[in-house]
C-alpha positions as CSV (number, residue, x, y, z in Angstrom):
1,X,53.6,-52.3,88.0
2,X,54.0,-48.9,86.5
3,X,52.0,-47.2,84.0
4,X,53.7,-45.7,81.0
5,X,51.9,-41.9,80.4
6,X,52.3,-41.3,76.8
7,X,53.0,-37.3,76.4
8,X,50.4,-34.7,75.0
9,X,52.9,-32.9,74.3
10,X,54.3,-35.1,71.2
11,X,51.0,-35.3,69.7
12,X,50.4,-31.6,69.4
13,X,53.9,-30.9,68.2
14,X,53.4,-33.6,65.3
15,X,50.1,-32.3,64.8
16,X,51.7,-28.4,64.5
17,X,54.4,-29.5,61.9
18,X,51.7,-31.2,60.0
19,X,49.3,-28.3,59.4
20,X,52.1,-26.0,58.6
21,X,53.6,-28.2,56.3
22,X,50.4,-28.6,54.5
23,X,49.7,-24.4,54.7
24,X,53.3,-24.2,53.3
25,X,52.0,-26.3,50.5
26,X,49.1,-24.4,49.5
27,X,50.6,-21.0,49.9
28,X,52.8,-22.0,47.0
29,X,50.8,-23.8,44.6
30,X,48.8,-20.1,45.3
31,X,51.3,-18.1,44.8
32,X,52.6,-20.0,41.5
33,X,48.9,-19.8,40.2
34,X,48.3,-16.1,40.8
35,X,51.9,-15.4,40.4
36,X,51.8,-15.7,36.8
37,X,48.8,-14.1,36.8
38,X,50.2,-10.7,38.2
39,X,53.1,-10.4,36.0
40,X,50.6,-10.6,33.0
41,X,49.3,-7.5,34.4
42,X,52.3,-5.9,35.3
43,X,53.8,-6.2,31.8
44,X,50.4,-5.1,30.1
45,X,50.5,-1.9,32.4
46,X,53.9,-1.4,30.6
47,X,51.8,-0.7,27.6
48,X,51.9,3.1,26.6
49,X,48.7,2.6,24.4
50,X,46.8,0.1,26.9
51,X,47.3,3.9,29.1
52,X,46.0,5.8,26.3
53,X,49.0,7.2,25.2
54,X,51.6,7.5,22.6
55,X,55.4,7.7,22.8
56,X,57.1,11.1,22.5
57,X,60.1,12.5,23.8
58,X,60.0,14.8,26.7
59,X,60.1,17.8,24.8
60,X,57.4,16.4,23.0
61,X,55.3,16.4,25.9
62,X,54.4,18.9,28.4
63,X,54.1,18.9,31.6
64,X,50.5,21.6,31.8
65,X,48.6,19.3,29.6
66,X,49.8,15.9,29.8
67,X,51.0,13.3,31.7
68,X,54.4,11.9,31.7
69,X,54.8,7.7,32.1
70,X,58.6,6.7,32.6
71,X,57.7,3.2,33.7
72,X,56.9,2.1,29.7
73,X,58.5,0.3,27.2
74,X,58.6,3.9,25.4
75,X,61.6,3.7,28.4
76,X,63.4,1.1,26.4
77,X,63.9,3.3,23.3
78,X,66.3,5.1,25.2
79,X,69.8,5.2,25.0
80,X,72.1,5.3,28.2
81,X,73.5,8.6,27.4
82,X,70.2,10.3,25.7
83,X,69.3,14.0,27.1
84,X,67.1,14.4,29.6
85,X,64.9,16.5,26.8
86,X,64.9,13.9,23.9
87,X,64.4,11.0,26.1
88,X,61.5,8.9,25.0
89,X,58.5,8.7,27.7
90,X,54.4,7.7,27.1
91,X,52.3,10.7,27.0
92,X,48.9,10.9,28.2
93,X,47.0,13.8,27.3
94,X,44.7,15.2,29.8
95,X,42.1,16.2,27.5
């Protein structure tokens, strides 16, 4: 009579495509809880005042004394075709 060998090999590749299904499974639930988390912070860094500082136009604003945020929502005041000069930006002064 002749035994039957059941393969290792099944068992481990089961037992792979197990425990990466289950990582795959907590690295989303992870990334939906901190995800949210993140953009909160992202959109309160868009605050000019939360940088401790106002918005102004360009000219407004210079360069020696200050510094210049363009990534605000004193950005979304702007026009398409507004100068370079009277567009408006946050300005932090360094004093």
């Amino acid at each position: 009579m002749k035994k039957i060998q059941i393969s290792k090999k099944a068992d481990l590749s089961i037992n792979t495509t197990v425990i990466a299904a289950l990582a795959l499974i907590v690295l989303v639930v992870l990334i939906t809880i901190f995800g949210g988390r993140i953009r909160t912070l992202l959109e309160g860094s868009r605050d000019c005042s939360t940088r401790g500082g106002m918005c102004e136009t360009r000219d407004e604003c210079p360069v020696g004394n200050n510094i210049q945020h363009t990534d605000t929502e004193c950005a979304d005041r702007n026009e398409e075709d507004t100068p370079l000069l009277e567009q408006y930006i946050c300005c932090e002064s360094l004093r």
